[in-house]
C-alpha positions as CSV (number, residue, x, y, z in Angstrom):
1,X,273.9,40.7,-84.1
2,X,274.9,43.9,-84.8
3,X,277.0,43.2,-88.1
4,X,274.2,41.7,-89.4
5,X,272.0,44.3,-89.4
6,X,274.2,46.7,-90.4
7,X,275.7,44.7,-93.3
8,X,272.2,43.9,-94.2
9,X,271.3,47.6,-94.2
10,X,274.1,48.5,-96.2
11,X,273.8,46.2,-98.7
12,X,270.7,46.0,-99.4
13,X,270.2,48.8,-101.7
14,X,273.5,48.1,-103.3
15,X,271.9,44.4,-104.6
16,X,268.5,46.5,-105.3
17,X,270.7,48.4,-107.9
18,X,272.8,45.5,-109.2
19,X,269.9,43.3,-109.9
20,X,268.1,46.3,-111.5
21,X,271.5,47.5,-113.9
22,X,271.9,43.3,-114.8
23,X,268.5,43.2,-115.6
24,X,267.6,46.6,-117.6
25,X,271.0,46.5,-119.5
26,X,273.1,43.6,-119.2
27,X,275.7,45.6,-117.0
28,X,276.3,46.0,-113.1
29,X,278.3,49.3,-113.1
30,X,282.0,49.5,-111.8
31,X,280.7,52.4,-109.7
32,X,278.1,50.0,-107.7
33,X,281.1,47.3,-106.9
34,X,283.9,49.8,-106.3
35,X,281.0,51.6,-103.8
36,X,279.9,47.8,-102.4
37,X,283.9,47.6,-101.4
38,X,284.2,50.9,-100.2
39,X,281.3,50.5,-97.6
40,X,282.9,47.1,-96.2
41,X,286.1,48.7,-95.8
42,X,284.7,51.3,-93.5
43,X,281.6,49.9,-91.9
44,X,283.6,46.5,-91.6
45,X,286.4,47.3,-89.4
46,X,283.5,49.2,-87.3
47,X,281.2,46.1,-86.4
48,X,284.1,43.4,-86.8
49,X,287.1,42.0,-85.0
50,X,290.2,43.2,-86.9
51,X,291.1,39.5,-87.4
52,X,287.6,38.5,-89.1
53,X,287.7,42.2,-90.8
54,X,290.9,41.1,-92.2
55,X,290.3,37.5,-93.2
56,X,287.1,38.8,-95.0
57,X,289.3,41.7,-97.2
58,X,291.8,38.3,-98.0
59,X,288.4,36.0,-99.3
60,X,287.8,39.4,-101.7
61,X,290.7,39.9,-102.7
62,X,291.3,36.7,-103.7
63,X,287.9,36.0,-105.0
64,X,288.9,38.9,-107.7
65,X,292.0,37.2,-108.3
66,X,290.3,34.0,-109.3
67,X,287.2,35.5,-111.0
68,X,290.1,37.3,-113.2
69,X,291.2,34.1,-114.1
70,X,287.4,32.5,-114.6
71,X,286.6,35.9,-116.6
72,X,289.5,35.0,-119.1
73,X,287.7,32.3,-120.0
74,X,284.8,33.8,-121.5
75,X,282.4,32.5,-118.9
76,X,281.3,34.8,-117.0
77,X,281.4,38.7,-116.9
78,X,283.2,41.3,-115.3
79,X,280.9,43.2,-113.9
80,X,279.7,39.5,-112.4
81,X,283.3,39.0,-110.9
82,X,283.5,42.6,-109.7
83,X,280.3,42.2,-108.1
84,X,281.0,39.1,-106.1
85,X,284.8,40.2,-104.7
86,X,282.8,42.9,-103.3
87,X,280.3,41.2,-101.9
88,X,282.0,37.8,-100.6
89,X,283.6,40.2,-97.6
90,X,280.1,40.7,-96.4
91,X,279.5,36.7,-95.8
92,X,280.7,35.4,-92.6
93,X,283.8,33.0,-93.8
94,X,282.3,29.9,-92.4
95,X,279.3,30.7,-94.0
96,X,280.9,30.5,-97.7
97,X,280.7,27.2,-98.5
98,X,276.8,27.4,-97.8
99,X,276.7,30.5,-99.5
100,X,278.0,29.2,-102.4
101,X,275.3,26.9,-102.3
102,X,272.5,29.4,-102.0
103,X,274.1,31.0,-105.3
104,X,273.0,28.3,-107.0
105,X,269.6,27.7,-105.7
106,X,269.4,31.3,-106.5
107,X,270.8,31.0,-110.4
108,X,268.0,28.5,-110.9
109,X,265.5,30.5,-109.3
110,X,266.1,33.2,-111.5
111,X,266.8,31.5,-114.8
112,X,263.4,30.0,-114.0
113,X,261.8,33.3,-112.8
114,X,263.8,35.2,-115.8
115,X,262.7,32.9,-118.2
116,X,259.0,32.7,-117.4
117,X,258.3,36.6,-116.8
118,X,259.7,36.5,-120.8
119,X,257.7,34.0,-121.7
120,X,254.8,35.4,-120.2
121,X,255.1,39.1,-122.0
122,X,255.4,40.5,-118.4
123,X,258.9,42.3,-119.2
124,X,259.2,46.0,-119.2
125,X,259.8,46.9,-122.6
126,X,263.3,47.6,-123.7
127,X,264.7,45.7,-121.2
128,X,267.8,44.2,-122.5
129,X,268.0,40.8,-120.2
130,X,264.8,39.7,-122.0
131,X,266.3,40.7,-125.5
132,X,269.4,39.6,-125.5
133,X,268.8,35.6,-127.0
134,X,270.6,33.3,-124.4
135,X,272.5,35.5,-121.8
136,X,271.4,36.0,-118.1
137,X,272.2,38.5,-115.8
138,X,273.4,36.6,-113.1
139,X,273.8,39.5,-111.3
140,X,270.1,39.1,-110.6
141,X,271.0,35.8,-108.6
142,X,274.2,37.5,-107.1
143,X,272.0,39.9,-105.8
144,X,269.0,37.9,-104.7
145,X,271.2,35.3,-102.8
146,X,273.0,38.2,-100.4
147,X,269.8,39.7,-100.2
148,X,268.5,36.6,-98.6
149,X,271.8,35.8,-96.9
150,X,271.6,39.1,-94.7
151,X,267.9,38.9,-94.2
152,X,268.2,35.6,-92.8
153,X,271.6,36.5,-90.6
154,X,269.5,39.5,-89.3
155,X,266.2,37.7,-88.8
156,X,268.3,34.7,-87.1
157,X,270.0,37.5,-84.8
158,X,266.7,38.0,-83.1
């Protein structure tokens, strides 16, 4: 119970800022995933046993690793990548097969929800998400599905 509110806590504001950056400028900032890291390799090994703590560092680790590789491809971006081996050490590791799932829901929630507030006139202006012709800040999903990840860990804890 108490890693989840904690994690939640702490990265909350980090997906608050990454979904804001992808949004406003097509960008989440190396600062924000170097930051996100940072905060699990301290409040981690606080709130963990040093076997999960350790296992979770592995599943970021190697989710960089083989983002690196997706990245090459021209698929996705870096900042994208960046942003999920930092955040994958937050999800539980039998949780990440689920979590991948709620990714996805999440990617088509906010292609849907991104593509309707354009549609609709309702984006800021200047924004570059909604001027930008066919890309998408995924980091908008990343974000939204640990968001909802921790929220429902913490509310599930009580």
């Amino acid at each position: 119970m108490t890693a989840a509110i904690v994690f939640f806590v702490v990265t909350a504001p980090f997906c608050l800022w990454a979904a804001w950056s992808d949004l406003k400028f097509l960008k989440i900032p190396n600062i924000l995933s170097i930051l996100l890291a940072v905060s699990f390799v301290i409040v981690g090994i606080l709130v963990l046993p040093f076997e999960d703590y350790l296992w979770r560092l592995f599943v970021g680790v190697a989710a960089f690793a083989i983002g690196f590789l997706i990245y090459l491809t021209g698929t996705i971006g870096g900042g994208d990548i960046k942003f999920i081996a930092a955040m994958l050490p937050f999800v539980a590791p039998a949780d990440l097969l689920s979590f991948m799932f709620l990714i996805s829901i999440m990617s088509l929630a906010g292609v849907a929800s991104h593509k309707l507030v354009g549609k609709l006139k309702l984006a800021p202006e200047g924004w570059k998400s909604w001027n930008s012709g066919r890309k998408f800040p995924f980091g908008f999903s990343l974000a939204g599905a640990l968001l909802y990840y921790g929220a429902f860990n913490v509310f599930m804890a009580f």
